[in-house]
N, C-alpha and C positions, 0 to 999 in steps of 0.2 A: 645525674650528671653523666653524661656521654663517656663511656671507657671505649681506648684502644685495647686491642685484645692481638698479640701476634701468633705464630703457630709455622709450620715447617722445618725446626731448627731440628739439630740430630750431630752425628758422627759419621762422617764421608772420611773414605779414603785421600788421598792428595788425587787432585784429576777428576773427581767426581764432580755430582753439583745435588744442589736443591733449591728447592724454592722456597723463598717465604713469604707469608701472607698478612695482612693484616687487612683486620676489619672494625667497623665502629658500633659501638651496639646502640645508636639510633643515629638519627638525622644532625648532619654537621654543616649548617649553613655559612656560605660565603668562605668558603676556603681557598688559600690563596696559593698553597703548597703542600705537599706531601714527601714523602721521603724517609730514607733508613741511615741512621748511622752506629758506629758500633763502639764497643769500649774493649779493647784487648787489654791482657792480662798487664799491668806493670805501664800503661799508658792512658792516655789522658781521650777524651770523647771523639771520634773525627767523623766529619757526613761520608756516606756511603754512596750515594744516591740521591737526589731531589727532584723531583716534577712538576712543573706550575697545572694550575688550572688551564692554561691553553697546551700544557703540553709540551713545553721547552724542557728538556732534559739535564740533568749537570750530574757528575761521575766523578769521583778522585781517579787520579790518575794511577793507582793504583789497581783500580781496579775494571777499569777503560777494556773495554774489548772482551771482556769476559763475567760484564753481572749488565743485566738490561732490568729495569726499571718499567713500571707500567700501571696504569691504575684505575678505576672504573669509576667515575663520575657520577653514576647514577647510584652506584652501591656504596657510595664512599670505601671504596677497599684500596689498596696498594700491596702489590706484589712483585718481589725481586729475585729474578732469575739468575743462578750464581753459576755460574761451569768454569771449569777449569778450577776447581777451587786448591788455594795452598795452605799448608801449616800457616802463615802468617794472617791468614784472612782468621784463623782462630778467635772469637773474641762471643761477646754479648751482641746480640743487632737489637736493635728500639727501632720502630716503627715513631714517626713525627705526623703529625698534621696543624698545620698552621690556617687560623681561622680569624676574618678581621673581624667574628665577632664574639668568639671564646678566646680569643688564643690559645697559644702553642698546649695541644694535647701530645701526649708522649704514653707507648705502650709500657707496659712490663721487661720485657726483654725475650729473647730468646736465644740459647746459648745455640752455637753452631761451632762445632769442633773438628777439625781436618787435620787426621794422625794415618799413620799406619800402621 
């Protein structure tokens, strides 16, 4: 069975950024979306980030203007660029990929924490 696996999470200052990645350890046919969302401490799941197969992008507004989204087609990968990050963006991120013909695969998590 195809795992997500994600990876760049860590401990940034408030203002810094990182990346994170996610990859699939084999071939994920007919995917229809990709995308990150997170689970903060004392709160409930919210999307992050989503990207269709053609490329249409969708962002909470939370985080609009300061995480860009992106993802390789050919590599099945997806990777979200964070800057500007704050204490509140604090939380778990899960990597998603939606497939019409596995359905919704979901990584492990990766914490990402912003203190000073």
């Amino acid at each position: 069975q195809v795992q997500l696996a994600e990876s760049g999470g860590g401990l940034v200052q408030p203002g810094g950024s990182l990346r994170l990645s996610c990859a699939a350890s084999g071939r994920i046919f007919s995917i229809y979306t990709m995308g990150w969302y997170r689970v903060a401490p004392g709160k409930q799941r919210e999307l992050v980030a989503t990207i269709t197969s053609g490329g249409t992008k969708n962002y909470a507004d939370s985080v609009k203007g300061r995480f860009t989204i992106s993802r390789d087609n050919a590599k099945n990968t997806v990777d979200l660029q964070m800057n500007s990050l704050k204490p509140e963006d604090t939380a778990v991120y899960y990597c998603k990929v939606g497939s019409w013909v596995t359905g919704d695969l979901w990584g492990q998590g990766t914490q990402v924490t912003v203190s000073a």
